[in-house]
N, C-alpha and C positions, 0 to 999 in steps of 0.2 A: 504494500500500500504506500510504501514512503516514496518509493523510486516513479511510482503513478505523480505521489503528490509534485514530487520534487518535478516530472517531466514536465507539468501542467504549469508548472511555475515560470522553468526556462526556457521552454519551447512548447508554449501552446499551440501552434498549430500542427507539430507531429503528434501532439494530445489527443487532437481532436480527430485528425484520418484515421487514427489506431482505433482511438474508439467507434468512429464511424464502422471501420470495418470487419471488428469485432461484432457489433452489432450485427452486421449485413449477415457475416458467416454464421452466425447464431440462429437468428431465424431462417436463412436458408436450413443447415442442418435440421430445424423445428420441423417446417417442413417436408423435408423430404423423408423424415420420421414419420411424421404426420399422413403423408401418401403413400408409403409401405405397410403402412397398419392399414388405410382406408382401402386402398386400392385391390386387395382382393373382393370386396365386396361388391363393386359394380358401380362405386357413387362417382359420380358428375366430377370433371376436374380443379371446380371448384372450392368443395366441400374440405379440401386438408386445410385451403386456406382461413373458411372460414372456422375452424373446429382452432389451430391457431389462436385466430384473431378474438373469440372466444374466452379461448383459457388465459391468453393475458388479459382481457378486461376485468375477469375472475379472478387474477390474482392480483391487479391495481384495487379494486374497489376492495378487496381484503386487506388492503394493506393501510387505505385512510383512514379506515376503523380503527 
């Protein structure tokens, strides 16, 4: 955490592409998890996305409680 903090200090904006892409690689991996559990079943190619998009709203609104 200190070498996070310490980067974000001296070079914010290598901060900010890592986190950026952090993120991205994140929920891609979600899902493509997400459409190998669904995708035997037959659903629309939608649907990983929204099961996703979903479980993070479920876990934000858990979390301002």
């Amino acid at each position: 955490m200190d070498y996070l903090r310490r980067l974000q200090m001296e070079r914010p904006v290598v901060f900010y592409i890592v986190l950026f892409v952090g993120i991205f690689v994140a929920f891609q991996l979600l899902l493509l998890v997400a459409g190998a559990l669904l995708g035997p079943l037959g659903v629309p190619s939608w649907v990983p996305l929204l099961v996703v998009m979903g479980v993070l709203v479920l876990i934000a609104r858990r979390q301002q409680r």
